[in-house]
Structure formats: structure tokens, C-alpha cells
C-alpha positions as CSV (number, residue, x, y, z in Angstrom):
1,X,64.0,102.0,-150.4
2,X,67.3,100.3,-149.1
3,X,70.0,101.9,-147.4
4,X,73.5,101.2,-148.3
5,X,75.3,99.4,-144.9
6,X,78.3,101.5,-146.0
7,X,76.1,104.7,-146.2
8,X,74.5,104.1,-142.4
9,X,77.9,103.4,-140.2
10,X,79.0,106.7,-141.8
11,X,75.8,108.7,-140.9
12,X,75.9,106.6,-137.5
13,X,79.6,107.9,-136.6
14,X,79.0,111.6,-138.2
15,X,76.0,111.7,-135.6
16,X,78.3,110.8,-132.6
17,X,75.3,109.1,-131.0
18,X,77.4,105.9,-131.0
19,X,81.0,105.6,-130.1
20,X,83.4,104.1,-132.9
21,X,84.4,101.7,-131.2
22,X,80.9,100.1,-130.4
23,X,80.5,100.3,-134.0
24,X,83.6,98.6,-135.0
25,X,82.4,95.9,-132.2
26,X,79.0,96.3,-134.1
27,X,80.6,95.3,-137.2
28,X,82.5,92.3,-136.2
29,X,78.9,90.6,-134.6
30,X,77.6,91.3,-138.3
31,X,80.5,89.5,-139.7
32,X,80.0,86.4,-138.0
33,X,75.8,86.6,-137.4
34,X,74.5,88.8,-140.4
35,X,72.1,90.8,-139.9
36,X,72.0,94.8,-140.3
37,X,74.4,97.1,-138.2
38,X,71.9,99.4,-137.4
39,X,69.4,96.8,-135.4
40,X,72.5,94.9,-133.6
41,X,73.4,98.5,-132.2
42,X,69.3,98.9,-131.2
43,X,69.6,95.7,-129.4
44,X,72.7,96.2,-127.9
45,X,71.4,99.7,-126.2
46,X,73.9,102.2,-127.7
47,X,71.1,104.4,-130.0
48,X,67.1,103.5,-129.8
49,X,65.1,102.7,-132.4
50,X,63.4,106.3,-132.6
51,X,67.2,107.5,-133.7
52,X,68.1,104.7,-136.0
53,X,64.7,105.7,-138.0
54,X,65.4,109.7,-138.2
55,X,68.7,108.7,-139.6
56,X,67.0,106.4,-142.1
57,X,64.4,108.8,-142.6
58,X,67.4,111.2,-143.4
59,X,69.0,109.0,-146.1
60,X,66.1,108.4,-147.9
61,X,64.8,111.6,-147.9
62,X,61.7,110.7,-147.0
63,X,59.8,113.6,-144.4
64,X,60.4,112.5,-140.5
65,X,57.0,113.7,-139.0
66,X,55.9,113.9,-135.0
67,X,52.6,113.3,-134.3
68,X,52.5,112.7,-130.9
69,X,50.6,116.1,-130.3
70,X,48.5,116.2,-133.2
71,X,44.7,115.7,-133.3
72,X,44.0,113.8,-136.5
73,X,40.9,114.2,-138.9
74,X,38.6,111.1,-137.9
75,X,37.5,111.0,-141.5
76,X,41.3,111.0,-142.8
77,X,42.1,108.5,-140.0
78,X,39.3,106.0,-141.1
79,X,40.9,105.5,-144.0
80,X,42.8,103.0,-142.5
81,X,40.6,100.2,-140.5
82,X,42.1,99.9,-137.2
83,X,43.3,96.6,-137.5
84,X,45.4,96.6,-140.3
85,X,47.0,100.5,-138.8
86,X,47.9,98.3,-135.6
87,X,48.9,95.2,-137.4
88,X,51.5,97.4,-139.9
89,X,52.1,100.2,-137.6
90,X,50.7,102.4,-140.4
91,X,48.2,105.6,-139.8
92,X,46.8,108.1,-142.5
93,X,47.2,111.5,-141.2
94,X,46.7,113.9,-144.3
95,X,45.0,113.7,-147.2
96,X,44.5,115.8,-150.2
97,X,42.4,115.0,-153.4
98,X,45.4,113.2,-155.7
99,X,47.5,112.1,-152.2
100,X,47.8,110.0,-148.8
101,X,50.2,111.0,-146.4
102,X,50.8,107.8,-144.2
103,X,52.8,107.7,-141.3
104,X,55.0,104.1,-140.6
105,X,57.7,102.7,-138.6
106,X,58.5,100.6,-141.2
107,X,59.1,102.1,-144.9
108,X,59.8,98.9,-146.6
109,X,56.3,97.1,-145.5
110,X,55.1,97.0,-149.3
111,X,52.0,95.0,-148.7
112,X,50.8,97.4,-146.7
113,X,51.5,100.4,-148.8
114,X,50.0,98.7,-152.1
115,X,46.4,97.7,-149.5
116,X,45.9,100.9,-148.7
117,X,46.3,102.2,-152.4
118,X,44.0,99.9,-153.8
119,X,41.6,100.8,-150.6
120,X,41.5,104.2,-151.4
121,X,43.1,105.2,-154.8
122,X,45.0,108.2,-153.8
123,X,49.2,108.0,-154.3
124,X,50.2,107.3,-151.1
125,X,53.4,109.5,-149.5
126,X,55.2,107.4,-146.6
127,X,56.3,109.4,-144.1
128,X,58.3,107.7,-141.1
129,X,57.8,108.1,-137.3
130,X,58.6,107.5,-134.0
131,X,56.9,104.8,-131.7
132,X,55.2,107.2,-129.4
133,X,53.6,109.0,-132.2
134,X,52.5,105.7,-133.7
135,X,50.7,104.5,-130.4
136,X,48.8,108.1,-130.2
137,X,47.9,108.2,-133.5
138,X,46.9,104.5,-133.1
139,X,45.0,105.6,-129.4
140,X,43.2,108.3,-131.7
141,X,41.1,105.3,-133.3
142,X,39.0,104.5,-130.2
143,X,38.9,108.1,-128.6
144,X,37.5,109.2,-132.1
145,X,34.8,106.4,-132.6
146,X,33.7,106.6,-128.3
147,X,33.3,110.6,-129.5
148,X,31.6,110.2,-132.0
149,X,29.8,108.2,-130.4
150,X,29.1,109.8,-127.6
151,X,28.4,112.9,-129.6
152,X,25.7,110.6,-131.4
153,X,24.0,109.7,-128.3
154,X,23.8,112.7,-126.5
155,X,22.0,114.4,-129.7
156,X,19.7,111.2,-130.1
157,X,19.3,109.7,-126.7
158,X,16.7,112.6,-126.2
159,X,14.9,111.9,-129.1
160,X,14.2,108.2,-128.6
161,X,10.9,107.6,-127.2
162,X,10.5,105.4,-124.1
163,X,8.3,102.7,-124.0
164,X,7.5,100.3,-121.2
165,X,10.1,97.1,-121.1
166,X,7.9,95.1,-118.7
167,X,7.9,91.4,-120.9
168,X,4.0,91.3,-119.7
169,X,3.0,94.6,-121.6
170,X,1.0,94.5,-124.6
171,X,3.1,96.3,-126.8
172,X,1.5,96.0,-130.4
173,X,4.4,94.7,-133.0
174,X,3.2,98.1,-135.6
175,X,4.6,100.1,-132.5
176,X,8.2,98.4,-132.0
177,X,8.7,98.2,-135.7
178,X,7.6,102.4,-135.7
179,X,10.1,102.6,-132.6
180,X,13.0,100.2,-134.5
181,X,12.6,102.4,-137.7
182,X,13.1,105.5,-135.8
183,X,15.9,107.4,-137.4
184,X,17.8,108.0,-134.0
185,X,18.2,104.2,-133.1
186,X,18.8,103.2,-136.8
187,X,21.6,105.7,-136.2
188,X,23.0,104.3,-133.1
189,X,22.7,100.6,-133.9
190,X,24.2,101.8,-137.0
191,X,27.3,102.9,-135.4
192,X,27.7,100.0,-132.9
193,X,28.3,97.8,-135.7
194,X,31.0,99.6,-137.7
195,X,32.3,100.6,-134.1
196,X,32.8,96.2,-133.3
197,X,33.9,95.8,-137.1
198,X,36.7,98.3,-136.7
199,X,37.7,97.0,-133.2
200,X,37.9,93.6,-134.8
201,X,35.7,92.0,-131.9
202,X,34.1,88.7,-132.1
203,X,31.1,89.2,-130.0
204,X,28.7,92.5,-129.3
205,X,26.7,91.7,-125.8
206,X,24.0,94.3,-125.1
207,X,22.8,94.0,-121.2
208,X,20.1,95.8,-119.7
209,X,20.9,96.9,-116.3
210,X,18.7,98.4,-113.4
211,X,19.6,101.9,-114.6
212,X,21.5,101.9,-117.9
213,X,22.2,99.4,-121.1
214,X,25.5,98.1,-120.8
215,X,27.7,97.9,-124.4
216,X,30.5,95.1,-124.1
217,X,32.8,93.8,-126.6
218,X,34.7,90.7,-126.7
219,X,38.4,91.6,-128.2
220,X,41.0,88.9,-128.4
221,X,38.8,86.9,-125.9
222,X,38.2,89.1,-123.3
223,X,34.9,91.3,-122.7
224,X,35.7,95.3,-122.1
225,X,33.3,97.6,-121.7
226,X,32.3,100.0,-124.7
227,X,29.7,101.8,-124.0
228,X,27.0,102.8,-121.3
229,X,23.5,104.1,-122.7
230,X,20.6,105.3,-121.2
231,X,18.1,102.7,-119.6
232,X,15.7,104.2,-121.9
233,X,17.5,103.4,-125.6
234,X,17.1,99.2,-124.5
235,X,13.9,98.4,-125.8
236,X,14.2,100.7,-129.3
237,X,17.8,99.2,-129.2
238,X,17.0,95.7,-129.1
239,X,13.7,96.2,-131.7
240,X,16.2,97.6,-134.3
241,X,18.3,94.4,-133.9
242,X,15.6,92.0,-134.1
243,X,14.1,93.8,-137.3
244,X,17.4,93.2,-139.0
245,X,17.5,89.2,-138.1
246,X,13.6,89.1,-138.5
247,X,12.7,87.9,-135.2
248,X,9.4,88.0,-133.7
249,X,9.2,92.0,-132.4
250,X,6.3,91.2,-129.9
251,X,8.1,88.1,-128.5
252,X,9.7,88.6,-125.2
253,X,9.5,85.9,-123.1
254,X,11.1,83.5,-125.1
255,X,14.8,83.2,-126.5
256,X,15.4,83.9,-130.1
257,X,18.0,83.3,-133.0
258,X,18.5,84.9,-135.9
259,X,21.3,86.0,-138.4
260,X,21.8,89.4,-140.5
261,X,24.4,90.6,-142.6
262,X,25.4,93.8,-143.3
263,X,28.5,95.1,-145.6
264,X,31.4,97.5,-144.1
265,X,33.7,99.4,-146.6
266,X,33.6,96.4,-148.5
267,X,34.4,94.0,-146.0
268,X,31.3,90.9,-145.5
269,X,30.6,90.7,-142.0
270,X,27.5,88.5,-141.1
271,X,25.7,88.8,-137.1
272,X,24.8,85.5,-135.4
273,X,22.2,87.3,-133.2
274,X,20.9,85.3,-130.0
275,X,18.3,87.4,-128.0
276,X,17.6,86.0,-123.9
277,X,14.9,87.4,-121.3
278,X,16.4,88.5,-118.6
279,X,15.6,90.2,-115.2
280,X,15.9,94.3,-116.5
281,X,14.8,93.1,-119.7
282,X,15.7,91.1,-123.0
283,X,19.9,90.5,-123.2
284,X,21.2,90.5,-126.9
285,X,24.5,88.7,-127.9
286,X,25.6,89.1,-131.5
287,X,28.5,86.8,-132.7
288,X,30.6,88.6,-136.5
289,X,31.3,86.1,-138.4
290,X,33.8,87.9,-141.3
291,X,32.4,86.1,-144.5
292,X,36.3,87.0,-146.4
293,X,38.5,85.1,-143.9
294,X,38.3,81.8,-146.0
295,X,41.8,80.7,-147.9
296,X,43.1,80.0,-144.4
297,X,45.9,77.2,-144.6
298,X,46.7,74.8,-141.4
299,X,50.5,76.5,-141.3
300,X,48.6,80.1,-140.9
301,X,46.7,78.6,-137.7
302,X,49.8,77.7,-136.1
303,X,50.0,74.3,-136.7
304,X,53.2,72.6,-137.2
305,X,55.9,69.8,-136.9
306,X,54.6,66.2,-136.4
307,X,51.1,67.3,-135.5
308,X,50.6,69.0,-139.2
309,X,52.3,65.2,-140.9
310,X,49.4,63.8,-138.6
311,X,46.1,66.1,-140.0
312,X,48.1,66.1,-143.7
313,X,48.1,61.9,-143.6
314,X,44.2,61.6,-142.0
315,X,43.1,64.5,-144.8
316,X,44.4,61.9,-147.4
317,X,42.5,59.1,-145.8
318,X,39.3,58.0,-147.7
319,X,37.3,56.9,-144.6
320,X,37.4,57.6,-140.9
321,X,36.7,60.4,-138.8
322,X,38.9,63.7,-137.6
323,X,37.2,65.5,-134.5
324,X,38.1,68.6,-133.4
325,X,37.5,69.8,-129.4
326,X,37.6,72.2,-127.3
327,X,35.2,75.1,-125.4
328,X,33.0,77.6,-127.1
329,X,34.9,79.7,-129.3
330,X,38.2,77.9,-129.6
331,X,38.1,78.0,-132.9
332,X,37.2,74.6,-133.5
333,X,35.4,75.1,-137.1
334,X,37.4,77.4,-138.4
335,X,39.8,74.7,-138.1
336,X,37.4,72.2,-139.5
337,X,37.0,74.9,-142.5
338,X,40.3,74.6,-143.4
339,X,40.6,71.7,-143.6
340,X,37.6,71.7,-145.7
341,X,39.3,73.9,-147.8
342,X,42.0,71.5,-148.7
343,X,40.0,68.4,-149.6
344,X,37.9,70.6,-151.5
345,X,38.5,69.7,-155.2
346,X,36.1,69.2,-158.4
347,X,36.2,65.3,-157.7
348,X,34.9,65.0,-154.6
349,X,31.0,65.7,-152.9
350,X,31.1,68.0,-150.1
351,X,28.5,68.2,-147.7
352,X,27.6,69.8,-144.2
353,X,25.2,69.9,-141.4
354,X,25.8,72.9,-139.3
355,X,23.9,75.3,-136.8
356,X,24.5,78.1,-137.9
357,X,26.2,78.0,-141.3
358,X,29.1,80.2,-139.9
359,X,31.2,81.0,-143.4
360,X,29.7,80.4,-147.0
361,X,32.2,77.9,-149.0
362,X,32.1,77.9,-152.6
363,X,31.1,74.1,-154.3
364,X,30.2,73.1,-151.0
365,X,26.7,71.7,-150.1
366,X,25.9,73.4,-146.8
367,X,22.9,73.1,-145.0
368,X,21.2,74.8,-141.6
369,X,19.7,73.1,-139.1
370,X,16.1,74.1,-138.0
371,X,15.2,72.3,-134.7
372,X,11.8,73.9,-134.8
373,X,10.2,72.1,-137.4
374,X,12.2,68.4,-136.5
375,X,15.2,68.8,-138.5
376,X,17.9,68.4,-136.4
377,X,21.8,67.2,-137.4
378,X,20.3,63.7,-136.7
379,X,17.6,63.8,-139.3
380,X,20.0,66.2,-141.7
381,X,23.0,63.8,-141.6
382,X,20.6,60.2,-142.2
383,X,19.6,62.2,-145.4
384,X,23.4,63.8,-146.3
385,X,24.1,60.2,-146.4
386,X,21.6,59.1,-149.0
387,X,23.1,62.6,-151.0
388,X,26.1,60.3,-152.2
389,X,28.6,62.5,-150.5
390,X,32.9,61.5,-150.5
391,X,32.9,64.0,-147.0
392,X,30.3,64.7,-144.5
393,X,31.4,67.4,-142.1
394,X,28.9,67.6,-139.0
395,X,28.9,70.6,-137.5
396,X,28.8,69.4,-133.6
397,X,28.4,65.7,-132.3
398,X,25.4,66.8,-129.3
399,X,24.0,63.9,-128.5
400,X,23.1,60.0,-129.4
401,X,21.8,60.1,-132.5
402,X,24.0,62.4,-134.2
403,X,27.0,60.2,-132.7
404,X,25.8,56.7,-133.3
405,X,25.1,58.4,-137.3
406,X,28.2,59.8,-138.2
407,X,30.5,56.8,-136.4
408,X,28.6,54.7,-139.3
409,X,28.7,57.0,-142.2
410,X,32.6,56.8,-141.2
411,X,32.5,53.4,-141.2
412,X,30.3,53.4,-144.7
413,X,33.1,54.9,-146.8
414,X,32.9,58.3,-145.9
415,X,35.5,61.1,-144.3
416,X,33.5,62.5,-141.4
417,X,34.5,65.6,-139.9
418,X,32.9,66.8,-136.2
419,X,33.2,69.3,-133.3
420,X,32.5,67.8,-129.4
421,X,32.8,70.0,-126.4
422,X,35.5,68.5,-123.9
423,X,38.5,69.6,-122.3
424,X,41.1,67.6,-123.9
425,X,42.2,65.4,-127.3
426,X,41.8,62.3,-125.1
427,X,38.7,63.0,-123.1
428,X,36.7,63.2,-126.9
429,X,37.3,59.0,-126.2
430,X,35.1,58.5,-123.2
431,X,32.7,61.6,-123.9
432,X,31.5,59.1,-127.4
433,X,31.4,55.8,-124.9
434,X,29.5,58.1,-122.9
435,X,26.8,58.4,-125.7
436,X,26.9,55.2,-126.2
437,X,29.3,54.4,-129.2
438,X,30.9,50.9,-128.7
439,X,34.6,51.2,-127.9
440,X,34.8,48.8,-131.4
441,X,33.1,51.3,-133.6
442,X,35.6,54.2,-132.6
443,X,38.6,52.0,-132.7
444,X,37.4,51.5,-136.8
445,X,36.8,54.8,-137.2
446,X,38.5,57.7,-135.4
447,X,41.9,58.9,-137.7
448,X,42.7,62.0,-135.2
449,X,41.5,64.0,-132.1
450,X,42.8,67.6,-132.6
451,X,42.4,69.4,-129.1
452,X,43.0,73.4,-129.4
453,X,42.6,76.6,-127.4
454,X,43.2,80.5,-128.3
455,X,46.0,82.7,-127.1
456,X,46.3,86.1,-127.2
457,X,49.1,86.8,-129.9
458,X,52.0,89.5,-128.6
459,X,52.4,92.9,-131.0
460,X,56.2,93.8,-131.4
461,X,55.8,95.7,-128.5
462,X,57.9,93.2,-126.8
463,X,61.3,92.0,-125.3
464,X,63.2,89.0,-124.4
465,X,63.7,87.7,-120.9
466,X,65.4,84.4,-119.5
467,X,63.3,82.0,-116.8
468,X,65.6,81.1,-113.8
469,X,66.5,77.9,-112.7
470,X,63.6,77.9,-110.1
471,X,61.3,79.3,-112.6
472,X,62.3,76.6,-115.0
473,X,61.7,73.7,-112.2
474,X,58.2,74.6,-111.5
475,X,57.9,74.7,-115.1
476,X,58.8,71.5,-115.5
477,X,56.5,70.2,-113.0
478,X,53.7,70.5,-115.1
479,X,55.6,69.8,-118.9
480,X,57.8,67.5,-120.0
481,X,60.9,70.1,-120.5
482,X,63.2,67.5,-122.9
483,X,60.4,66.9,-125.2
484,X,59.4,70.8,-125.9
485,X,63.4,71.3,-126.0
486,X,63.9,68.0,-128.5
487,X,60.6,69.9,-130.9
488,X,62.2,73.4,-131.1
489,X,65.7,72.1,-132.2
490,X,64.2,69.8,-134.9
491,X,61.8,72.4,-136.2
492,X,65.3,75.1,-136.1
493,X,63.3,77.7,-133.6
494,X,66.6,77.1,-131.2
495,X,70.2,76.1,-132.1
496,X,70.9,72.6,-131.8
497,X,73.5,73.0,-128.7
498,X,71.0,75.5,-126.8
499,X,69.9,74.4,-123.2
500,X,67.2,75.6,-121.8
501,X,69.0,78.4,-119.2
502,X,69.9,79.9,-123.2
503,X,66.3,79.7,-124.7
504,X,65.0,83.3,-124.5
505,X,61.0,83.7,-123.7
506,X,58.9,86.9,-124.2
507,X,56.6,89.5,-122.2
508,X,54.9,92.8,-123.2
509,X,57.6,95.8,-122.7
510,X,57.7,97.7,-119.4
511,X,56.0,100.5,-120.3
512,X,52.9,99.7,-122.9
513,X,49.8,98.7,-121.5
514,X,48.2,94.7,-121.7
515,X,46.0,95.9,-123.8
516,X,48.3,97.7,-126.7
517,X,51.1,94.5,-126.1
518,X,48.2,91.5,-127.7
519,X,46.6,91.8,-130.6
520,X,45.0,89.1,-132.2
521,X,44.5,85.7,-131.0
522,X,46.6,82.4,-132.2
523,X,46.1,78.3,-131.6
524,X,47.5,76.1,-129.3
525,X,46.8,72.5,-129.9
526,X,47.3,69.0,-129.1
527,X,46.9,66.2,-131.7
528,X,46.2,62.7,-130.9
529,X,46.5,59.8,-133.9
530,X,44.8,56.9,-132.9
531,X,47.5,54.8,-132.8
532,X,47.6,50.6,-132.5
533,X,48.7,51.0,-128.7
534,X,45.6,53.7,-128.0
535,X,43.0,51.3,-129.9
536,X,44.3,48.7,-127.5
537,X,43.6,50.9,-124.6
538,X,39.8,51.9,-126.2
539,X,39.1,48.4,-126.3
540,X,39.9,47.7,-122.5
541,X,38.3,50.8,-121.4
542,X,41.1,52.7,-120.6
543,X,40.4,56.0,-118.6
544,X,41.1,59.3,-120.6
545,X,44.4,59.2,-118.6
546,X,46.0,56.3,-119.6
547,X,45.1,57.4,-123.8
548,X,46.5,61.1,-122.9
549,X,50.1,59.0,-121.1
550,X,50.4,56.8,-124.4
551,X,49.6,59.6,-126.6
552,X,52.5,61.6,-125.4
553,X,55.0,58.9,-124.9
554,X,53.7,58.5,-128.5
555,X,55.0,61.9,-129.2
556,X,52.2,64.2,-129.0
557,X,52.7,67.6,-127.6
558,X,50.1,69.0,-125.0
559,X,48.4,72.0,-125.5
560,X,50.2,73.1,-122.4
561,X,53.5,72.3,-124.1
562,X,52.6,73.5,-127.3
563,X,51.5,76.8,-125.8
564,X,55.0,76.8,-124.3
565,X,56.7,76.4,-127.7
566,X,54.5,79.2,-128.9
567,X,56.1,81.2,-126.3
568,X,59.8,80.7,-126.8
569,X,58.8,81.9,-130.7
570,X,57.6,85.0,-129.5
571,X,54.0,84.6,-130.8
572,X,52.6,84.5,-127.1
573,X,53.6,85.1,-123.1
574,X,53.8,81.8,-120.6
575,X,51.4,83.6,-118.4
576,X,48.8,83.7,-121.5
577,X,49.0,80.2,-122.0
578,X,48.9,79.3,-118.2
579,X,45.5,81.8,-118.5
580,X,43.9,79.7,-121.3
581,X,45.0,76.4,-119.5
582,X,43.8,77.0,-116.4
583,X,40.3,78.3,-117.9
């Protein structure tokens, strides 16, 4: 579906939306930059992007529709998950039994079109559409699933039986599995799952409260409130959950873990589930782990330049160690994964030791640790090493033990990869000292520290801005400015004669909301090779600070300044990485 250039200017100048002469300027820009006449005349302000697509829309043939006041059939909606309608700008909004009327901004997004066939098997009739009808159809998702919702509850709330929630009472376990069966909360719990699924959240917490339940889901790293149930619905609510994982129904004054799995329109999605007593009763956290997100490649999680020749030459090592760090939920072994994923070939033995096992990989040895009955990743990893494996991965270095065991399976001719908790690539260094691994042992050992945080990825709901030279100052303050500068002309993000008063940054449009401009969440990293000059500085027991100075004079880019490269590609906002930083 391409439009002829020749075939747009005319329908541009027969319009008399634009003058002639700004599309003779128009014309000469596309002679000397490329490009397509109609977006340099969007950019330049003379017709908006809504007028460029009825023309195109008019060309093709194809049916311009406005949906901005339409209320949309949930079940015709659905058709589409949520993510992928935001993702592709793309929303079903008719449907009979041979076809699928889809809305789009973009008519020429093939992928998209050719998902949603195989999805649901219909021929599928594009339609284009202006932005504003995109982000109501797109605002119809949540307003439909909190009604239906809401609709669900106020039917079933009713009907739920109350039962005390005092932890002391001697509630027989026949009675909560009677109350966890009961069709109502099956229902509910039901819904609350496909509900996270479609929002693509990460984590469900469930919070009893002095007078109500309190529903929260964690999106893109934040927590936002979903729903509010009746203080009655918490103990049937959190009986229905512990059924699925098969935790103890009659236990309440101890914490419990568990896992369940359950399968969503043909997407995988297992629950880490993590149940804690709390003052107004027992708090549940579940964690959806999407069993189909494997086949990731190092490129797809942001990494690049230097840093990715630096994982690429320690994944072809044959010994050593390559730790990854950072908080909770940085993304940490989905990195690990991945790299996983590339060693993993018919030659070699792969084995892990993780708590939990958070993604199944195929002709890899993975095993669970179970601290309850004394197997813990110390014992685990002493037996993985008698297993005669090529690569251990370790799924976090806690204590000792653990540490002390995989520095010499490293050492024994194996590729160990690990997870540690500290702030930075160079504070991993004095956090193994700290449990007691000689500075020698981790000079032989340790190939590369790779530090990382998430960012909040930006939709295409945004625009270009410049920083002033005050703005760029302060900036500079805290980055080295010529280094970030130096990275984005060899990697061709900026031209080579670009200063930094002509290096454009982005922000989330005027008028959309924080929460429509992000979707999605990206890396930022940092990635330390233990050079000569840093094994010197292990050896005299240099402070963190003095590996992280000689690890950038080395080369390496912060996270700080890699978040700020992120930024001048458009992928995220300065004032998202400063967030992450700062955290």
C-alpha cells in the first residue's frame, strides 16, 4: 500500500492546506535529506498528521473512520491484547463472521496485520484513523475491563460469605478450600489475572486494609491502584490464591511461597506467589513471569557499542565468571537468560541453581532450590559441580558459601554466571571481599561486572526539545559530556560535526498524559571488564571508587551516562533516568 510521491504533492496542493510554495521548499529539503514530502511538511507545522493520513486514506481508498465517540464492543475490542493495540497503534472495532475491521495510524505496519490474522483467523480490513480516536479506543481497554469488573463484583461481592480473618481463629482447612472453591471468588480471582495479563504488569499486590482489600498493579515499574474490594472478599480472595500454588490453607501466621501457572489466550504466564501476615490480615504479592519471552538477544535489551564487544568476548571465554547487579527487579536474569541463550549449543552442559526457576529453557538442566529441607544454592552448586557441567549459572550469590563455591568452580574450568544485589558494577568488588573471597581469587576469576537498571521506554507520543547551556552545565556536573558525545558519533546516533547545543533530547508531548507517553520498560547499564589496571587495584584493596575512576578512564559508560545516550535516541526522557538513578 505505497503512495506514489508524485501522486501526494498533487493531492497536497489540490487540498490548499499547504501553500505551494512551502511545498516547493518541502521538496528541495527532500532533495538534499531524503525522506517523504508528506512527514517533512508534518514536522515543519504546515498540515498535522491527522490531515496527512485522510489524504493517504483518500489515495488508497482505504475507509477513514472516527472513533472518537464510539463505544466499542468489549468482546470485539479483546480481540486485540492491549499491549500489542498500544504498541502498533492498532484496535479492532467491528467484526463480522468472515472479517476484522481494524483501525491504525499506520497502514503499512505488516507485522501487525499478519499477528492479528493468525490470532484470530478472520480477513482483516484496515481502516485508518486519527490520533484522538486511537487514544479513546485505546482508553476503552481499561474502562471496559474496571466495568466489567466492577459489574462482576457488585453481583458477587454479595454472595461471598464472610468468615473471621483473625490469624488466631480456628478456621478448619475443609472450610477455606469450600470458601476458595466458591464460584463467586473463582470468578473474581479469575478476572484479576487476565485483567494483570492484559495490562502487561509485572507484579499483582493484594493488601488488606482496615476497611477494604486494596488491588495494586505494578506497570512499567510503578504501583497504581486497580481496584478496591470489599473488606469482606480478603480472606476467600487470598484462599483461592493459595489453592492454586498449593500452600498450606490453615497457615496464617507464617509467610509462604508458591508458584501456579495458568494459560491466557494462548499466552504462558506462570505466578510467583509470596503470601506475608500482616496487621489487617495476610498480604499477597504475585510476580508474572511470561514463559514465551525467551529468544531475547543482547542488541533487543539495549545493549550496545563497546559494552556488547565486552559480554560477546567474556561469553567466548571458557572459564571465569560474568556477574550481573543491580536492585530487585532490574532485570538482572533476564539478562543472565540471554546470555544463556547464546552459549547454549548441543556441545556444551548447562546447568542452573535458581530460586525460583523464573523461565523454563529448553536442553538446560535447571534446578529449584528448597531451603526447607537443607538444599540451598550452596549444597545445589557443590553437587552441579560433580554433574560435569561446561557452564554453571547461580541464580544469586547470598552469602559465604555460595560465594566462596562458585569463585572455585570458575577457577575449576567452568563459566560461572551470578546475580549480587549492589548499587553499582564496581561495588560487586568489595560486596565478594565482604564475604570473604580473597582479592586473589577474584582477580583469577571475574571476566565482567554488568551493572543495569530499568527505564521507562517513551511511545511515539513524543517531541524533540534542545537543553540550554545552563541546563547542559549542570548536566555535566554529574557526566562526563565529551565521552557520551565521543559514543553517539562512533555508534552514528549524531552526525560527526554535531555539538552538543545541536543534539536534540526528548519529553512526552504537551498534551498526553505520563501515563499514555511510557510504555514499556528498557535497560540502562554499565559494564566493567576486569582489566590489568583494575586487578592491580583489587589486589591493593582499592575502594569501589578508585575501580569505578579506572573503569571509566578505561572507557566504560556509567549507567548514568548510558541512560543519557538512551535519551538523545529517543527511547527514554533525562528526567526518567535521573528517577531510576536517584532510586
Amino acid at each position: 500500500m505505497h503512495i506514489e510521491e508524485a501522486q501526494l504533492k498533487e493531492f497536497i496542493l489540490d487540498s490548499g492546506l499547504v501553500s505551494r510554495a512551502d511545498v516547493e521548499t518541502a521538496e528541495k529539503e527532500q532533495k538534499e535529506t531524503g525522506g517523504n514530502l508528506g512527514k517533512i511538511l508534518v514536522n515543519k507545522g504546515k498540515m498535522t498528521e491527522d490531515d496527512l493520513r485522510r489524504m493517504q486514506a483518500y489515495i488508497l481508498g482505504i475507509p477513514f473512520v472516527n472513533l472518537k465517540t464510539e463505544k466499542l464492543p468489549f468482546d470485539v475490542l479483546s480481540l486485540i491484547p492491549e499491549p500489542i493495540a498500544r504498541n502498533h497503534n492498532i484496535v479492532a472495532f467491528k467484526k463480522t463472521d468472515t472479517s476484522l475491521e481494524v483501525a491504525m495510524l499506520d497502514t503499512e505496519d505488516l507485522t501487525a496485520i499478519d499477528f492479528i490474522k493468525k490470532k484470530v483467523g478472520l480477513k482483516i480490513l484496515p481502516r485508518l484513523t486519527d490520533t484522538d480516536s486511537m487514544k479513546s479506543a485505546i482508553l476503552q481497554y481499561q474502562k471496559s475491563l474496571k466495568a466489567e469488573f466492577g459489574d462482576l463484583i457488585q453481583k458477587e461481592a454479595n454472595s461471598i460469605k464472610s468468615i473471621a480473618d483473625d490469624p488466631e481463629s480456628d478456621t478448619s482447612e475443609e472450610n477455606l478450600r469450600k470458601l476458595a472453591d466458591d464460584v463467586p471468588v473463582v470468578r473474581i480471582v479469575d478476572t484479576l489475572l487476565k485483567h494483570s495479563i492484559l495490562q502487561n504488569a509485572s507484579d499483582i499486590h493484594i493488601e488488606p486494609q482496615e476497611h477494604e482489600l486494596l488491588v495494586r498493579y505494578r506497570l512499567d515499574g510503578l504501583l497504581h491502584d486497580a481496584m478496591i474490594l470489599p473488606k469482606n472478599m480478603a480472606p476467600s480472595v487470598v484462599a483461592r490464591i493459595k489453592v492454586l500454588s498449593s500452600l498450606k490453607l490453615d497457615e496464617k501466621r507464617l509467610p509462604q511461597d508458591g508458584r501456579f501457572k495458568i494459560d491466557s489466550d494462548g499466552e504462558k504466564v506462570s505466578f510467583r506467589v509470596s503470601t506475608l501476615p500482616t496487621y489487617y490480615g495476610e498480604k499477597v504479592v504475585m510476580r508474572l513471569l511470561r514463559e514465551n519471552v525467551s529468544g531475547f538477544t543482547l542488541e533487543y535489551l539495549s545493549f550496545h557499542g563497546e559494552g556488547l564487544e565486552r559480554i560477546h568476548k567474556a561469553v567466548k571465554s571458557t572459564t571465569g565468571m560474568i556477574l550481573t547487579t543491580g536492585p530487585t527487579g532490574s532485570g538482572k536474569t533476564t539478562t543472565l537468560y540471554t546470555i544463556l541463550d547464546i552459549l547454549n549449543t548441543p556441545d556444551l552442559n548447562i546447568s542452573t541453581i535458581e530460586d525460583p526457576i523464573e523461565y523454563q529453557m529448553k536442553r538446560i538442566n535447571q534446578t529449584q532450590v528448597r531451603p526447607e529441607i537443607g538444599f540451598t544454592f550452596a549444597n545445589g552448586l557443590r553437587t552441579l559441580v560433580r554433574q560435569d557441567p561446561d557452564i554453571i549459572m547461580v541464580g544469586e550469590i547470598r552469602d559465604n558459601e555460595t560465594a566462596s563455591l562458585a569463585v572455585n568452580a570458575a577457577l575449576t574450568g567452568h563459566v560461572v554466571l551470578s546475580t549480587l544485589h549492589t548499587n553499582s558494577a564496581a561495588g560487586t568488588i568489595p560486596r565478594l571481599i565482604d564475604m570473604k573471597v580473597e582479592p586473589f581469587l577474584l582477580v583469577s576469576t571475574i571476566n565482567i561486572i554488568i551493572g543495569q537498571r530499568l527505564v521507562r521506554k517513551l511511545t511515539d507520543q513524543k517531541e524533540k526539545y534542545f537543553l540550554s547551556k545552563a541546563e547542559l552545565d549542570t548536566l555535566g556536573r554529574s557526566i562526563n559530556l565529551d565521552k557520551v558525545l565521543k559514543t553517539l558519533k562512533e555508534e552514528k546516533v549524531v552526525e560527526k560535526s554535531d555539538t552538543w547545543d545541536k543534539v536534540p533530547f526528548w519529553r512526552i508531548k504537551k498534551d498526553v498524559s505520563s501515563e499514555d507517553g511510557f510504555s514499556g520498560r528498557v535497560g540502562i547499564h554499565e559494564i566493567l571488564k576486569v582489566s590489568p589496571t583494575i586487578k592491580e587495584i583489587i589486589l591493593k584493596s582499592g575502594t569501589s571508587d578508585d575501580i569505578q575512576l579506572q573503569a571509566e578512564k578505561e572507557g566504560m559508560l556509567t549507567m548514568y551516562e548510558d541512560g543519557i545516550f538512551k535519551a538523545v535516541q529517543g527511547i527514554t526522557t533525562i528526567e526518567e533516568v535521573l528517577r531510576v538513578i536517584s532510586e
